[in-house]
NUDRENZA-725612 format. One line per field, with one value per residue: x, y, z of N, C-alpha, C, O in turn; residue number from 0. Coordinates in steps of 0.05 Angstrom, whole numbers. Layout:
residues N
nxx	(X|...)
nyy	(Y|...)
nzz	(Z|...)
caxx	(X|...)
cayy	(Y|...)
cazz	(Z|...)
cxx	(X|...)
cyy	(Y|...)
czz	(Z|...)
oxx	(X|...)
oyy	(Y|...)
ozz	(Z|...)
i	(NUM|...)
***
This chain:
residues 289
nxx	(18|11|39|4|-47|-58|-54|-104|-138|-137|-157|-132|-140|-181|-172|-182|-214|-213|-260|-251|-232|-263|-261|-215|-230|-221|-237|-291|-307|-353|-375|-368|-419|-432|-456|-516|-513|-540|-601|-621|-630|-631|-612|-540|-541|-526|-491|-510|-520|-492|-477|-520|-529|-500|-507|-563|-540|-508|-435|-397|-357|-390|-432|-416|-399|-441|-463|-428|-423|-483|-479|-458|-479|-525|-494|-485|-530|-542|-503|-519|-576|-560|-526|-561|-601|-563|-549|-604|-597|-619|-576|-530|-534|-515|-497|-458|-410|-353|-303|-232|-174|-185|-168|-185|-217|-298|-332|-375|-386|-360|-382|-434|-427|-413|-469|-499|-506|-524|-563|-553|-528|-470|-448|-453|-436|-398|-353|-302|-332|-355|-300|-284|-326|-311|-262|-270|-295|-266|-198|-199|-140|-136|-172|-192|-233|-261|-298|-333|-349|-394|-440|-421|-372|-308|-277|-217|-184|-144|-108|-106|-60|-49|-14|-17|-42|-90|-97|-152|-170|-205|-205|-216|-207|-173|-154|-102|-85|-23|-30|-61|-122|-179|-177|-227|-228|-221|-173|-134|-113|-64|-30|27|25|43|35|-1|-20|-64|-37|-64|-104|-101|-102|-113|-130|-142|-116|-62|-70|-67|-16|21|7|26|84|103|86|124|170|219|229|288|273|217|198|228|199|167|127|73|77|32|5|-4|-6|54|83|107|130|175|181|240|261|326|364|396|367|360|332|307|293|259|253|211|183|133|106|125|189|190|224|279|284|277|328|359|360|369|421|444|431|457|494|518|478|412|379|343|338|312|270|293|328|357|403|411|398|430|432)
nyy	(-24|45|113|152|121|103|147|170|131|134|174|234|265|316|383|416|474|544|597|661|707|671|633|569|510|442|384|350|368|393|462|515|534|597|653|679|753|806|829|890|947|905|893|864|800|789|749|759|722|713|761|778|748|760|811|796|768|781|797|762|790|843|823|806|867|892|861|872|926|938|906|932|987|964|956|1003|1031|1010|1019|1082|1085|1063|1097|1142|1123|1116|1166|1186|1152|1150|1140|1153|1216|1276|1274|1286|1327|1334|1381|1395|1434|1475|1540|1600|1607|1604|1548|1540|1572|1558|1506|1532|1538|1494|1461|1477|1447|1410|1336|1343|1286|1251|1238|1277|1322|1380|1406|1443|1487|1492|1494|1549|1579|1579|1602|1651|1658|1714|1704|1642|1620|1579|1518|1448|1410|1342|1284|1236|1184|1143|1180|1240|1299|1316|1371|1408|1457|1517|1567|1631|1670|1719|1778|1838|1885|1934|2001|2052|2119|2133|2096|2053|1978|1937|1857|1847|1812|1790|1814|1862|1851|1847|1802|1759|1774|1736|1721|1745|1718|1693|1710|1739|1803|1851|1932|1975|2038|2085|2155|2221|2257|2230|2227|2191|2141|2082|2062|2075|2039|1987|2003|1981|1943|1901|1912|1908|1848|1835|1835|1797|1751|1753|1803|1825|1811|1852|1902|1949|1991|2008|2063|2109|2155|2162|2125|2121|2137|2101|2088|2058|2036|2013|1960|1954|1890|1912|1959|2004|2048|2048|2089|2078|2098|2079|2088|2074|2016|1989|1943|1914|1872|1888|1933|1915|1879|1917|1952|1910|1902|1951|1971|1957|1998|2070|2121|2147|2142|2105|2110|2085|2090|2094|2049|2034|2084|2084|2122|2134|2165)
nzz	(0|-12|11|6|-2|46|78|62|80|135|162|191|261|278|295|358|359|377|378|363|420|456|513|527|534|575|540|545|597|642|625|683|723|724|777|764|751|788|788|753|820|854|914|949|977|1039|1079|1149|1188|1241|1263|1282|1321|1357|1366|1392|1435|1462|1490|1530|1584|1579|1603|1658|1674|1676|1719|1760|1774|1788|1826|1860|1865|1892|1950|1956|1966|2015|2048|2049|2061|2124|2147|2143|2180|2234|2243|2268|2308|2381|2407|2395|2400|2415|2494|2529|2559|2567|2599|2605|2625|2650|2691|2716|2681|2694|2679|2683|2636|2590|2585|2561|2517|2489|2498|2480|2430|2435|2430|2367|2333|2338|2303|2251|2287|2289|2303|2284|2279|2338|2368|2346|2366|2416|2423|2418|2466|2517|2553|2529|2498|2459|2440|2446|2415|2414|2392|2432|2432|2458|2446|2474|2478|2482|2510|2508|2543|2533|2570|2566|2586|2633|2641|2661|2712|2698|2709|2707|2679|2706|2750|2755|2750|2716|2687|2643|2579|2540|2491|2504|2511|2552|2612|2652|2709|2760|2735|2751|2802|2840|2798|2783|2767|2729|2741|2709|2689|2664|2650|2669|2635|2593|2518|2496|2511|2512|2466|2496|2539|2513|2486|2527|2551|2519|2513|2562|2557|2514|2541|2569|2624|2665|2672|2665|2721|2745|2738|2764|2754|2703|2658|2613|2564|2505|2457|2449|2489|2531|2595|2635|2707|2736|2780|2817|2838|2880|2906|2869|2820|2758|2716|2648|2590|2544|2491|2438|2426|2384|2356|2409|2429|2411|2438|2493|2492|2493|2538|2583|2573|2581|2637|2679|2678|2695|2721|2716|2686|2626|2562|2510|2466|2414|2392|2362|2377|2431|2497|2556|2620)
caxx	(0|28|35|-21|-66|-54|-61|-130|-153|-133|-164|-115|-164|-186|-166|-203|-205|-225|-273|-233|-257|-271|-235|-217|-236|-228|-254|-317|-319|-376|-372|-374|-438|-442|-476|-526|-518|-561|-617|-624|-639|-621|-590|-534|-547|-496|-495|-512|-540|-474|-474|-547|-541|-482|-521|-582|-538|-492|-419|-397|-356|-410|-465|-411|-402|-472|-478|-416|-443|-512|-472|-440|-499|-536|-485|-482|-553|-545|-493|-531|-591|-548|-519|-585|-606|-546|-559|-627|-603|-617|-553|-510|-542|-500|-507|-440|-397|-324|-278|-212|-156|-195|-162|-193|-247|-314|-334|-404|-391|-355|-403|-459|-426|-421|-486|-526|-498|-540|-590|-545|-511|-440|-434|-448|-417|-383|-325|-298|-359|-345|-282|-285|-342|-297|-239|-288|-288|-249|-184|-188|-126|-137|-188|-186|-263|-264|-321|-321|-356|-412|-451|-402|-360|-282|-260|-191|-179|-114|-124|-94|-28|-45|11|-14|-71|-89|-116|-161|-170|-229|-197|-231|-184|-176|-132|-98|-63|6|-41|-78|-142|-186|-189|-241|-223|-206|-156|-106|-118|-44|-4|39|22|44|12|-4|-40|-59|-41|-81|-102|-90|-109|-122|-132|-153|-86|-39|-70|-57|8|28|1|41|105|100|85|144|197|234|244|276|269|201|201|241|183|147|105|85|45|26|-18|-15|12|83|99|104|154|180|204|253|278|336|364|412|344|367|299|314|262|261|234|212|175|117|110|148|219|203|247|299|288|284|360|384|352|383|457|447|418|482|502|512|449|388|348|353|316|306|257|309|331|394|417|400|415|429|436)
cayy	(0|62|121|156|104|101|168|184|110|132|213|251|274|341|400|432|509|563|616|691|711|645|613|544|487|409|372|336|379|420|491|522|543|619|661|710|777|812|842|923|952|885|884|832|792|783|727|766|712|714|789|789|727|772|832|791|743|799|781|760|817|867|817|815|895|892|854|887|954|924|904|966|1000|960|964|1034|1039|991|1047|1107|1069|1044|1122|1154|1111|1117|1191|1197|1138|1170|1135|1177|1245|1286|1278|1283|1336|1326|1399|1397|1453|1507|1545|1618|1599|1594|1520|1537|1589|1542|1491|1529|1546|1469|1448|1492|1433|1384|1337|1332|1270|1255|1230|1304|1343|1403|1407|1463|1518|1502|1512|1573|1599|1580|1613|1676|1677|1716|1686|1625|1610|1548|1502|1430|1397|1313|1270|1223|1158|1147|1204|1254|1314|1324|1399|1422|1491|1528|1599|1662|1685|1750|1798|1863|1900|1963|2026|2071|2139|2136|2086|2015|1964|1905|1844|1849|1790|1805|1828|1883|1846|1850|1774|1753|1784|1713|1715|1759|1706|1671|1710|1761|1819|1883|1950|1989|2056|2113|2184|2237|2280|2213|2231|2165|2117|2050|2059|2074|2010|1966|1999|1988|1909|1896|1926|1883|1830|1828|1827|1767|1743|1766|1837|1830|1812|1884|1929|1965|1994|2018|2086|2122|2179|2149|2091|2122|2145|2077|2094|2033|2031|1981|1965|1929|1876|1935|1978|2024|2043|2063|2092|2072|2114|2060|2102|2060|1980|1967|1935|1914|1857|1898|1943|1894|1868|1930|1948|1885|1908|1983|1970|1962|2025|2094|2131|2134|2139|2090|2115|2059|2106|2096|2022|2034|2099|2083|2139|2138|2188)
cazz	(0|-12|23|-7|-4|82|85|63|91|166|168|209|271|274|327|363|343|390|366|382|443|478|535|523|556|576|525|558|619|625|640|715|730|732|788|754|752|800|774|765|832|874|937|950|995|1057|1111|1187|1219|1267|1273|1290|1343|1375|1381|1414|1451|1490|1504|1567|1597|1584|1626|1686|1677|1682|1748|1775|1774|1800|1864|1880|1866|1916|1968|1959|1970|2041|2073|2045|2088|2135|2148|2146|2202|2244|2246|2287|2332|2406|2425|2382|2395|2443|2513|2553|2555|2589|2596|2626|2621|2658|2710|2715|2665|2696|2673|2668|2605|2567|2576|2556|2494|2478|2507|2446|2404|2459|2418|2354|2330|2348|2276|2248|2303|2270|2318|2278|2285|2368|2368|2341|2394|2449|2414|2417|2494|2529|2560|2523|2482|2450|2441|2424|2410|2402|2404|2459|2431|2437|2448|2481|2459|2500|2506|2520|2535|2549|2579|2559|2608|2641|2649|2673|2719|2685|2729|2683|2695|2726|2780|2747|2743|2689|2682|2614|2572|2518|2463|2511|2509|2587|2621|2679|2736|2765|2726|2774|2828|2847|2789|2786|2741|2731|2744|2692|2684|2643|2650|2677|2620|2567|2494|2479|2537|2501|2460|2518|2552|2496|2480|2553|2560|2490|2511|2579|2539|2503|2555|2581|2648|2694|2667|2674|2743|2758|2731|2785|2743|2679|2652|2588|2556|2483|2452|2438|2505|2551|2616|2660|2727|2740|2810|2816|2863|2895|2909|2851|2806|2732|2693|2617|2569|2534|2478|2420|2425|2365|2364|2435|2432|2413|2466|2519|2493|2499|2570|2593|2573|2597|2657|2701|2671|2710|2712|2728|2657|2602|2529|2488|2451|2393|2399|2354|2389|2460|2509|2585|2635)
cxx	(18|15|4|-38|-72|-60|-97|-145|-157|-130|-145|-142|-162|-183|-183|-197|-223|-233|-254|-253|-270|-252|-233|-216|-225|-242|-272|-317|-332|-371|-386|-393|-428|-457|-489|-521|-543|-575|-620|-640|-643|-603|-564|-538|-518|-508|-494|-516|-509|-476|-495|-539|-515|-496|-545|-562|-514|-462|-413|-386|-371|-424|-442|-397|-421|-476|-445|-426|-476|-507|-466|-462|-528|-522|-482|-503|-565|-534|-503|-557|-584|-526|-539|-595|-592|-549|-570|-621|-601|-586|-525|-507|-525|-516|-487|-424|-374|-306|-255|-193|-167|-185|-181|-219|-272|-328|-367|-403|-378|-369|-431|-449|-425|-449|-509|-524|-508|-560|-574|-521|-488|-427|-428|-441|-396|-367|-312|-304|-352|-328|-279|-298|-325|-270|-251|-290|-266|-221|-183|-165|-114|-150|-185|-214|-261|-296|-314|-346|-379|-440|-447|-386|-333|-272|-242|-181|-149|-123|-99|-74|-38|-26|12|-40|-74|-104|-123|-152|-183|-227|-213|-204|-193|-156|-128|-87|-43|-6|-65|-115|-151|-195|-215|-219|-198|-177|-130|-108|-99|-23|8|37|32|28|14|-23|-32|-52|-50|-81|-95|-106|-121|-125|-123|-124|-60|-41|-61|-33|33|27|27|70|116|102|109|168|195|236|276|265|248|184|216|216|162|121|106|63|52|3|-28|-2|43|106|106|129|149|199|203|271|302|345|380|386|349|339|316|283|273|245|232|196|142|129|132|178|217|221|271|314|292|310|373|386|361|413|457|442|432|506|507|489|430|361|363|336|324|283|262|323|365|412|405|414|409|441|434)
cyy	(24|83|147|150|105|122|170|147|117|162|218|262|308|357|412|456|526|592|644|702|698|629|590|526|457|405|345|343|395|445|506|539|580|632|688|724|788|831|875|922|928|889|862|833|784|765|736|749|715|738|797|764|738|800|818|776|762|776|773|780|838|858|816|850|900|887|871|914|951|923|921|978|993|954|990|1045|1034|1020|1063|1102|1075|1076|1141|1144|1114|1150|1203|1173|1153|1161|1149|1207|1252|1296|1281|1305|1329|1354|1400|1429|1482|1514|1576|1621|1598|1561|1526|1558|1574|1514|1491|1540|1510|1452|1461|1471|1402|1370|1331|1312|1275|1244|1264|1318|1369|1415|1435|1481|1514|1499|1535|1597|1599|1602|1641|1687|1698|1701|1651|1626|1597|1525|1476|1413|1369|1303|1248|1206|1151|1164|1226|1270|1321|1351|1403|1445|1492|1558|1618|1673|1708|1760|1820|1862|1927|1981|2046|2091|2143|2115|2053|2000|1932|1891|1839|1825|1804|1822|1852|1871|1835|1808|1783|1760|1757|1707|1723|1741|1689|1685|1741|1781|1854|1900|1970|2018|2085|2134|2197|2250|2259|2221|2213|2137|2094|2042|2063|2035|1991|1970|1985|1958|1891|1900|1903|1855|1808|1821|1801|1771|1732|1793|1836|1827|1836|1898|1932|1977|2003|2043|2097|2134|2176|2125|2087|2129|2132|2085|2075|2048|2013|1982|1945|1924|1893|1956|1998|2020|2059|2062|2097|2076|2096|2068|2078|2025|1978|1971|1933|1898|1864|1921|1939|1887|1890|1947|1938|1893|1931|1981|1968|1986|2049|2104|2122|2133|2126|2098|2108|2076|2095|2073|2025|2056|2105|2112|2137|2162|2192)
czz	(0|11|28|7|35|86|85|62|118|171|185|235|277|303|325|365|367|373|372|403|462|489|511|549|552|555|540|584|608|636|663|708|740|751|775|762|774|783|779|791|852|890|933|976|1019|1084|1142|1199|1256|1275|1289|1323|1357|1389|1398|1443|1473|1481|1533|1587|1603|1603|1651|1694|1683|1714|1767|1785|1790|1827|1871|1877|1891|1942|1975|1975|2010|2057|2068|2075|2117|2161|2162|2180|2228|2256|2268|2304|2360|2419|2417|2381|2425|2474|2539|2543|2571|2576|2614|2606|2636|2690|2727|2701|2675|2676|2660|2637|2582|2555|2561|2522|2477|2478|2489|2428|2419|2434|2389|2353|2327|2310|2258|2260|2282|2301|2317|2288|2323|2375|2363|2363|2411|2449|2420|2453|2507|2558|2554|2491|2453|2461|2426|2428|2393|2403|2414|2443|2450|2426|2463|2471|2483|2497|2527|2518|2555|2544|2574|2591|2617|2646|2654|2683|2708|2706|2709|2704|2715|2749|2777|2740|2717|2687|2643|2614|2546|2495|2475|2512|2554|2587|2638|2703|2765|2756|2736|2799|2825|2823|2796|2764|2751|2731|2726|2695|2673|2656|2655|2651|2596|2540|2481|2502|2531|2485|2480|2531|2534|2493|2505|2550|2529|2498|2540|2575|2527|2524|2574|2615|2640|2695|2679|2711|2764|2754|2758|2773|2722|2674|2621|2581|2534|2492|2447|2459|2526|2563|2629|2681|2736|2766|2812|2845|2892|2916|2891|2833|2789|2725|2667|2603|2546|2499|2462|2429|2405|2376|2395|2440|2427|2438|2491|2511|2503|2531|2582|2590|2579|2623|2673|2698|2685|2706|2722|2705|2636|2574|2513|2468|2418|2400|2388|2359|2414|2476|2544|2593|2664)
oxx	(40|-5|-9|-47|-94|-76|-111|-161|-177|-110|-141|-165|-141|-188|-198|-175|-246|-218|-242|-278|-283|-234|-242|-208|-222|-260|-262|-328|-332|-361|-411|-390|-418|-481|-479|-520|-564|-565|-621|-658|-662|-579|-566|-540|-496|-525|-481|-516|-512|-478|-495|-547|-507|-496|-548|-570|-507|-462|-424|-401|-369|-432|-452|-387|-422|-487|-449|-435|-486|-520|-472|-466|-544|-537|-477|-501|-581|-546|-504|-556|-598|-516|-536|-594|-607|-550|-559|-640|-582|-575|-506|-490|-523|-534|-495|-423|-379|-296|-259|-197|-157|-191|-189|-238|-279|-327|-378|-421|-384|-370|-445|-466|-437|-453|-532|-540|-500|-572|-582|-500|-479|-404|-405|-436|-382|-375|-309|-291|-345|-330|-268|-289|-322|-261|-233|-287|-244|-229|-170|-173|-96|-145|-180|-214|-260|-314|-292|-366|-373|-455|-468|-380|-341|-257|-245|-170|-139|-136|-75|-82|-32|-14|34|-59|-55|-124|-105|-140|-177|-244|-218|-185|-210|-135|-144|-81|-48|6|-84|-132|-138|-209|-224|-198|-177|-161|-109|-103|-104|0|-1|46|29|6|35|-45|-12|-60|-61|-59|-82|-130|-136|-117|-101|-111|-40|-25|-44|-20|57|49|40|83|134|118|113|182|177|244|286|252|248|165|215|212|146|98|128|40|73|-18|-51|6|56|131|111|148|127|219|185|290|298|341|377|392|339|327|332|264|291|225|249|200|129|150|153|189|234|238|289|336|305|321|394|407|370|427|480|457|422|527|484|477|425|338|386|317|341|285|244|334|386|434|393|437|386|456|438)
oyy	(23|79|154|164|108|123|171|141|109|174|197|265|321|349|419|462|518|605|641|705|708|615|590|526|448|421|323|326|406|447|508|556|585|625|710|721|776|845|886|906|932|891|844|851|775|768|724|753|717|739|816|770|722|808|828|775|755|753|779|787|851|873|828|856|916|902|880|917|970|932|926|985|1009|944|998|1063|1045|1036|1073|1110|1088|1073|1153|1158|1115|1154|1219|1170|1169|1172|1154|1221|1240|1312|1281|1307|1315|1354|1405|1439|1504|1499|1573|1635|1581|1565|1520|1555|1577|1503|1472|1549|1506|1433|1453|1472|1380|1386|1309|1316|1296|1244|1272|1338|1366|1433|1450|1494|1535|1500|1547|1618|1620|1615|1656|1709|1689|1689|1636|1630|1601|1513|1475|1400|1368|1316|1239|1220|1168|1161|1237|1262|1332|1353|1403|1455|1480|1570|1615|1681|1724|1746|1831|1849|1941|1972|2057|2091|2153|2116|2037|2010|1917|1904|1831|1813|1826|1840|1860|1889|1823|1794|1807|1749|1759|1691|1711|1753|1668|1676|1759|1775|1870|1895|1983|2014|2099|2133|2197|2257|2269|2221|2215|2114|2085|2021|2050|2016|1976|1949|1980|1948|1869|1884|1886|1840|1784|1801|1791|1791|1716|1804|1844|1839|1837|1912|1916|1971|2009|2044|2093|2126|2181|2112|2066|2130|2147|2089|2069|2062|1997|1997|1921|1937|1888|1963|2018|1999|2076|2047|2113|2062|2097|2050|2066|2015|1967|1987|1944|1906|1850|1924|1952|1888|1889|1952|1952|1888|1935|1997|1979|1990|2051|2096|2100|2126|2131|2083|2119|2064|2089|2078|2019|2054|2126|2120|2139|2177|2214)
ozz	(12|25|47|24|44|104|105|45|128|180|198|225|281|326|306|373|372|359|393|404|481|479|488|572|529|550|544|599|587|658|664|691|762|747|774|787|774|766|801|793|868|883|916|993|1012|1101|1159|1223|1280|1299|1304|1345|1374|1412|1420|1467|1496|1472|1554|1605|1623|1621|1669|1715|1701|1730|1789|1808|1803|1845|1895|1900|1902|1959|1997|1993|2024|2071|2090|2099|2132|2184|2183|2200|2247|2281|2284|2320|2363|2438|2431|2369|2447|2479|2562|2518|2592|2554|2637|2584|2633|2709|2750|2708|2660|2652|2638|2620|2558|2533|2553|2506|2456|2462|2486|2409|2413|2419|2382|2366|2318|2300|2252|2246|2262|2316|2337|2304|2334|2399|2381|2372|2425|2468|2429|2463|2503|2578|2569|2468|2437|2483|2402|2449|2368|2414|2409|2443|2467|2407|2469|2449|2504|2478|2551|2498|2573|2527|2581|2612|2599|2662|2655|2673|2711|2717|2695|2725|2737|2767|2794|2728|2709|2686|2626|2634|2536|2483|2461|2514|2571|2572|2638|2709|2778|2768|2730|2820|2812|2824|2810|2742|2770|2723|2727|2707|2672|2679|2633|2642|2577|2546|2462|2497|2539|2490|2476|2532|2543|2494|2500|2548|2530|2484|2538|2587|2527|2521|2588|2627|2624|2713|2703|2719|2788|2774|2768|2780|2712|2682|2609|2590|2531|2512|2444|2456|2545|2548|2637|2679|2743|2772|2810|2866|2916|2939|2901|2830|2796|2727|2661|2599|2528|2482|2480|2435|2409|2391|2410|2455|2437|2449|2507|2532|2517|2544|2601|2609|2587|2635|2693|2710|2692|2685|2732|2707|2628|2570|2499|2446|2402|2421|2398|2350|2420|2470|2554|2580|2674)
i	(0|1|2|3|4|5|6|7|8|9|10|11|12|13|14|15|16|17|18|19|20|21|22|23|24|25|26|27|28|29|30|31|32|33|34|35|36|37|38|39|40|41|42|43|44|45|46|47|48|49|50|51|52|53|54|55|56|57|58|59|60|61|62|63|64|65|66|67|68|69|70|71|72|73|74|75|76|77|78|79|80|81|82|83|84|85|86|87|88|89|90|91|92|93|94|95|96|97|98|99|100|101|102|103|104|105|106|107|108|109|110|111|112|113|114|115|116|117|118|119|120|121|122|123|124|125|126|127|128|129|130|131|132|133|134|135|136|137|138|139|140|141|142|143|144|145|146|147|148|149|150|151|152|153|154|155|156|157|158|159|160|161|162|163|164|165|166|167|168|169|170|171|172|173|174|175|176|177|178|179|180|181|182|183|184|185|186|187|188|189|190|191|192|193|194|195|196|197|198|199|200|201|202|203|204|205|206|207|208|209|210|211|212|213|214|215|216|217|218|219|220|221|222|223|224|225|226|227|228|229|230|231|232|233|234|235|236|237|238|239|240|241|242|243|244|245|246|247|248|249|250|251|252|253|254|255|256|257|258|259|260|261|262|263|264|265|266|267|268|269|270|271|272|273|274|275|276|277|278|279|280|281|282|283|284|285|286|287|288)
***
């Protein structure tokens, strides 16, 4: 047989030709299913159901934020209660007073300034506001206001120093303390105070006295244990006499309160001096005579 003849007995088989424009494929697979196109004015559609069964279903942190907050909110609610109540109990409302520190003090005026505060609770006590009143008396100091458990209030007073008797003009007397202010009378009973008094003919009384209790005030023991006495017409013209242990009496023109501490140093180093007048008037050009 020739070659010919074999040829067009045994067709050659035919390829397969792609159109232009068209994939190619497997021969006898079928072609993957397409998802239509959505139609004009179609949504797509998207899978929530997890997003939705998280928003109903809560996570867990938020539900014990939830009951946390729940508890404190009802313990909060127990002491608010629990407070309130505590308050109006009669066993808490003040009924004891206890003052120590009073020497000159009458007892009953400081009690009756605590005993206005009779009737309220030791839980609200305002401590402060009576301190302050007591601070307001005369001759007290310093006040210290506790509450005494369990319906009780502790006051500790410390009393104002006197350091001079003043003689007005008019022949009334008053116990002063360092800042010129008048104690209780009581209050000259057992110390030693100096004698003070105004001037005949004073310009200013109320200022001499104060400058006078101030000036007193200031000086140190032992000095102050020399003064015999003290007088003035204002506030600028304060004269001491000072006795000393010899029987020798200087008088010290002691002039205005200010710079008494300096005046008193330098009093103290003149004072065994010749003479019989010291004027401190002028603290940094002292003059004796």
């Amino acid at each position: 047989m020739s070659a010919g003849s074999a040829a067009s007995a045994f067709p050659a088989p035919a390829r397969a030709t792609t159109a232009p424009g068209r994939s190619r494929r497997a021969v006898g697979r079928p072609a993957p299913a397409e998802d239509p196109a959505p139609a004009a004015g179609e949504g797509r559609v998207v899978q929530a159901a997890d997003r939705f069964r998280a928003l109903v279903v809560g996570r867990p942190w938020r539900r014990r934020r939830r009951a946390i907050l729940a508890s404190l909110a009802g313990v909060l609610a127990l002491l608010l209660v629990a407070a309130g109540t505590a308050i109006y109990l009669p066993a808490l409302q003040v009924d004891r007073v206890e003052i120590s520190g009073l020497g000159y003090l009458a007892e009953d005026q400081v009690r009756a300034v605590v005993e206005e505060h009779d009737g309220d609770s030791v839980l609200l006590l305002r401590t402060g506001r009576i301190q302050q009143e007591l601070l307001a008396l005369p001759g007290v100091a310093s006040a210290e206001v506790e509450r005494s458990w369990p319906d009780g209030v502790s006051v500790t007073v410390t009393e104002t120093a006197p350091v001079a008797v003043l003689t007005r003009a008019d022949g009334s007397t008053a116990v002063l303390d360092a800042a010129g202010e008048e104690l209780p009378a009581a209050a000259a009973e057992g110390a030693t105070l100096v004698p003070l008094s105004v001037g005949a003919g004073a310009s200013d009384p109320e200022g001499a006295a104060v400058a006078m209790s101030e000036v007193v005030g200031a000086i140190p023991e032992p000095l102050r244990s020399s003064v015999r006495s003290v007088t003035a017409t204002t506030p600028s013209d304060v004269t001491l006499e000072i006795a000393l242990e010899d029987g020798t009496v200087k008088t010290v023109i002691w002039g205005g309160a200010a710079d008494s501490a300096l005046k008193a140093e330098v009093v103290q180093a003149l004072i065994s001096q010749p003479g019989t007048v010291i004027d401190v008037s002028s603290p940094v050009a002292p003059v004796t005579r």
